[in-house]
N, C-alpha and C positions, 0 to 999 in steps of 0.2 A: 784227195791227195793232201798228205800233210807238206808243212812248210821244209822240213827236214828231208822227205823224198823228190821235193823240187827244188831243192841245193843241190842234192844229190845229180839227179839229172842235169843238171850243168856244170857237175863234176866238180861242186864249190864253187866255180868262179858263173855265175849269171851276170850277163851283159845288162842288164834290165839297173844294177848299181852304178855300172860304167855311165851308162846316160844320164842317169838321175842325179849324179854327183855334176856333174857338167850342166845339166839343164838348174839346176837351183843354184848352182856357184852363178850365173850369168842370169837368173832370176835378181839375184840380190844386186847385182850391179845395175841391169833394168830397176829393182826398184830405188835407187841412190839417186836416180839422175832428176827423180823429183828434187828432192834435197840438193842435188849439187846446182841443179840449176835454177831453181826457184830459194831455195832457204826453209824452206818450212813444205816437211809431205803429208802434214796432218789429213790433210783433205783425200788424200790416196787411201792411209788407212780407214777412212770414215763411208769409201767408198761399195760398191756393192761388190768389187772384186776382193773385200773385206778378207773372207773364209779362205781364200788363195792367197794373197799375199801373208796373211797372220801366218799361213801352215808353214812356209819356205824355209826360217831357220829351225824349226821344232823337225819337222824332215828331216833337216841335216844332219841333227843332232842326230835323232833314231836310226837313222843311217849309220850314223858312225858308230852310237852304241852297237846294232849287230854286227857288223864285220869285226868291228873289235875283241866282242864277244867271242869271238870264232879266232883271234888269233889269239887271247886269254886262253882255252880252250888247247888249241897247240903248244901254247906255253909249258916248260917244268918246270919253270920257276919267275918271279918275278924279275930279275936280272934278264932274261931276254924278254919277257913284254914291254918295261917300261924302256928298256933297251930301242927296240923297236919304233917303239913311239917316240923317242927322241930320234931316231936319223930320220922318221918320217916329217916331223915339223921341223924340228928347228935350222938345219941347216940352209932351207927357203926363207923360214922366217927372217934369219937372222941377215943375209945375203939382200932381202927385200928395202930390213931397217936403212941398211950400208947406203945403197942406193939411193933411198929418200933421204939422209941425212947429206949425204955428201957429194950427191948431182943434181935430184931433184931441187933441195934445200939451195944450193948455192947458185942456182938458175932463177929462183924464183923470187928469191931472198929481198925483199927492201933495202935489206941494210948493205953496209960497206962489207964485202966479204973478211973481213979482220973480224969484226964487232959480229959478223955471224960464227965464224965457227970461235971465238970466244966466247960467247955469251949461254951463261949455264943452264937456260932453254935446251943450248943444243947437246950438251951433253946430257939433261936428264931424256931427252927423246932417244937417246942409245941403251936408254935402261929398255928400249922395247924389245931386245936380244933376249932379255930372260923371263919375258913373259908379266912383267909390271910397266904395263899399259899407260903412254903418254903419248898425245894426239898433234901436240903442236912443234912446231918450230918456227924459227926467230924472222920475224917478219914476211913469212910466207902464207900466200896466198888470204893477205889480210881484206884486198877487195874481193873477193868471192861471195857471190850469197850465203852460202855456208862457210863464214869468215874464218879463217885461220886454221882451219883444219886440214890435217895431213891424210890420217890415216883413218877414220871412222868405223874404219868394219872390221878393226882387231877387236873393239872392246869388248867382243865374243872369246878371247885366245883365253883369258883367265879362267872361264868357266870350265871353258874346253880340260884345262889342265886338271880344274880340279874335278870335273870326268873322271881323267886318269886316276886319278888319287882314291875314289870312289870306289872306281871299279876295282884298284888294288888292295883296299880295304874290301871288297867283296870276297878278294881271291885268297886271301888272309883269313877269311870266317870258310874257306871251303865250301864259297857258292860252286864250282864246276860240280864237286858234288852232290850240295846238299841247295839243288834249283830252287827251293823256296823261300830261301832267304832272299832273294830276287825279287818273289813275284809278293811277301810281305813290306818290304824295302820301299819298295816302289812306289806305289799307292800311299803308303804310309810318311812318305818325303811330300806329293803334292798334298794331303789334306797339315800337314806341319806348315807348308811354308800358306798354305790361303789361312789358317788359323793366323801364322804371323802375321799377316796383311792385315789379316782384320784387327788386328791388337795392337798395330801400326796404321791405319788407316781408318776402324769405323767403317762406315758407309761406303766408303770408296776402296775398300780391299777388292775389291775384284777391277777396277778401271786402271788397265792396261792400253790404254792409246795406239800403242804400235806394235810392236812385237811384244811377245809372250818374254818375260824378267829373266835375266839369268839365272835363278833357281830353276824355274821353271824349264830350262832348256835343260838344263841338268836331269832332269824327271823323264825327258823327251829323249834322250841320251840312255837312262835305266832301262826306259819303256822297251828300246831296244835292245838292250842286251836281255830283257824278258822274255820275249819272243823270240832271242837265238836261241836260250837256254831250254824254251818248251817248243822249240820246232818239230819235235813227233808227236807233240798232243794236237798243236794246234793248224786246224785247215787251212789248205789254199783255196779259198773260196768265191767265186764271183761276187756270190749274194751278200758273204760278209761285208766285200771290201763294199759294195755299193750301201749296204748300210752302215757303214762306217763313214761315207761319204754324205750321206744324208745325216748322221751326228753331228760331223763339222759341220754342216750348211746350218744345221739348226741352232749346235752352238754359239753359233759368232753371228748369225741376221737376228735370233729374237733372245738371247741371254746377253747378261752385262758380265757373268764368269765364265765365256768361252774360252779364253785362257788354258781355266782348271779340270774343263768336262772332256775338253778335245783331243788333248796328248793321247790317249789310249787311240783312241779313234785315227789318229794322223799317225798313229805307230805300224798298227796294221795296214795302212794307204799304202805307204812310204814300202814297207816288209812285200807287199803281196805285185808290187810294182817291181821293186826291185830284184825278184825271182823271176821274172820272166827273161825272155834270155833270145829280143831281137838280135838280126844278124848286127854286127861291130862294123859300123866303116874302116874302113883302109887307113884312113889319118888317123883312127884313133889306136891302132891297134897295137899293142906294146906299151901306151902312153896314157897318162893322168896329166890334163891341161887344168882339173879344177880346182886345187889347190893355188893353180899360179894363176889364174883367173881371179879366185879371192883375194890374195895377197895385194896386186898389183890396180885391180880395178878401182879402189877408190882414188887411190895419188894420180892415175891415168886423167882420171872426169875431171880432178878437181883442177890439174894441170891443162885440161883442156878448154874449159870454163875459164880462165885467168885470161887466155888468150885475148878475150873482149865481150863486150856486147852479143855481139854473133854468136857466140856460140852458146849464150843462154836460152837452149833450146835441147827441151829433152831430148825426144826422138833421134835429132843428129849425134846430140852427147850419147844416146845409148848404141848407136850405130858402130860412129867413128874410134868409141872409146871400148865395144865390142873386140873391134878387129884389133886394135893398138896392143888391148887385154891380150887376145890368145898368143898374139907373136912373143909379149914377154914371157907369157906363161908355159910357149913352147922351146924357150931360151931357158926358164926354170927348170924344165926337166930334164930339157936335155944335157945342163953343164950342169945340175947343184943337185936335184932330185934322185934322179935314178943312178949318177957316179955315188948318192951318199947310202942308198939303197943296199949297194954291193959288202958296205959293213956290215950285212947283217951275220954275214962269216963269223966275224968278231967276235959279235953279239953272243952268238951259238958257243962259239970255242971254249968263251967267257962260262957260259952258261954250262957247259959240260965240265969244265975246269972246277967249276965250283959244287955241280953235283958227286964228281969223283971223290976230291977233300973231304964233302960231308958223309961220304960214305965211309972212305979212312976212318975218320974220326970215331965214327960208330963203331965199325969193326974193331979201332981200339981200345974202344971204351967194353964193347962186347967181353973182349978175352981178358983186359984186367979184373973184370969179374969174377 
């Protein structure tokens, strides 16, 4: 069975993304609490659960590239894809920023609440509405082990955007129909950017410590929309995905560029997972909580870490800061998410409004002929 006839059979929508989006959004907050409670997770990554936690955001990425791919794909035009992808982040993002600037921030704040929301800290932290990523605010959470940070798991949101931009640029060269621009693109981005490393680094171009660089997620993001693009060449296979599992395992326990070898490998994991298609629990049904899980999980730990001594304690911080997570994140979709979803009317009308003109146009350029 190809990857396109097991889309098929869950009629486009497989439950198998629903979970997977959800299990790695509260992956990455399980892995924060190192960080937020000790100050340093070097030791996490160095650990033997290595090959699992290195995969989580490169996953995400390739996740998002295929579904994405699939609504590029539905697209006529760029005016409703990027369309789309703006009510799908920003209106949570920006809704998020609010919050941490102007409740989080002023609860947690050292300073005299005058001298905080004065002080141009706090307004460059409001540039995080438009995707130019800034972490701190003014006197907050400066005894925390992970001192003075707010927001730590945006400084993925830049990349993410210019995904978008990528893939728009894809759709511009007429990758929907011409799929090999994709699958030369792709490959040909990760050997650029470890050639850059090595011309930036020498010896140490391939020592990634923690996660896989933001280029590289970028490539993890492609890898995805590769594999949406050739889902009737390519199998849904046991055997593959189990050697594709044993790629990553080998990549990241005996190489020092499991970084560069692994994205393909964690493309198809991520792809042949997320087409399967368990039954949906009942709380989830209708609902995307992992968007508001990422958004809200690190200001959550870090807020809850402040509290004192006590609670520099992973396990509890991943527990208590678990639950705190879904109730905002079920607050996000229920009032900012899915009311912003409903513009996608808009989007379309826009979208139609501007294919009709561009026909006009033609037809009058047609008969002045």
């Amino acid at each position: 069975m190809f990857l396109g006839e097991k889309l098929d059979l869950a009629k486009g929508r497989p439950t198998g993304f629903d979970y997977m989006r959800l299990l790695l959004a509260f992956s990455v907050l399980w892995i924060h609490t190192a960080r937020v409670t000790y100050g340093d997770d070097l030791f996490l990554w160095e650990s033997p659960f290595r090959p699992a936690i290195k995969s989580v955001l490169p996953m995400f990425f390739v996740l998002s590239g295929f579904l994405v791919a699939g609504s590029l794909e539905r697209s006529k035009t760029l005016i409703s894809f990027l369309g789309n992808r703006f009510i799908r982040i920003y209106p949570a993002l920006a809704v998020e920023v609010l919050l941490a600037a102007f409740i989080l921030g002023a609860i947690y704040t050292e300073y005299d609440l005058r001298d905080y929301f004065t002080d141009p800290q706090f307004f460059t932290y409001l540039l995080n509405v438009t995707g130019h990523i800034h972490f701190n605010l003014p006197g907050v959470f400066l005894n925390n082990p992970d001192a003075a940070m707010v927001n730590g798991q945006l400084w993925t949101v830049p990349f993410e955007l210019e995904c978008y931009a990528a893939i728009a640029a894809l759709f511009l060269l007429g990758v929907v129909r011409r799929r090999v621009i994709a699958l030369i693109a792709t490959p040909a981005l990760i050997i650029s950017f470890g050639i850059a490393r090595y011309w930036k680094h020498s010896s140490d171009w391939a020592t990634m410590p923690t996660t896989a660089s933001g280029n590289l997620l970028i490539c993890a993001f492609l890898v995805g929309v590769t594999f949406y693009l050739y889902k009737d060449k390519v199998l849904w296979d046991v055997r593959i995905f189990l050697a594709s599992v044993a790629i990553i395992l080998w990549a990241y326990w005996f190489t020092s560029f499991g970084d560069f070898i692994a994205i393909p490998a964690i493309g198809y994991v991520t792809v042949f997972l997320g087409l399967t298609s368990p039954r949906k629990l009942g709380i989830l049904s209708g609902a995307d909580y992992s968007y508001g899980v990422f958004l809200y999980g690190y200001p959550i730990q870090q807020a809850f870490v402040a509290l004192g001594p006590w609670a520099h304690n992973w396990w509890l911080n991943g527990i208590v800061c678990s639950i705190v997570a879904t109730c905002f994140a079920a607050f996000s979709w229920r009032f900012i998410e899915k009311p912003a979803l409903k513009l996608r009317k808009q989007v379309t009308w826009l979208e139609n409004f501007s294919i009709q003109r561009g026909a006009k146009r033609q037809l009058a350029a047609a008969v002045s002929k």
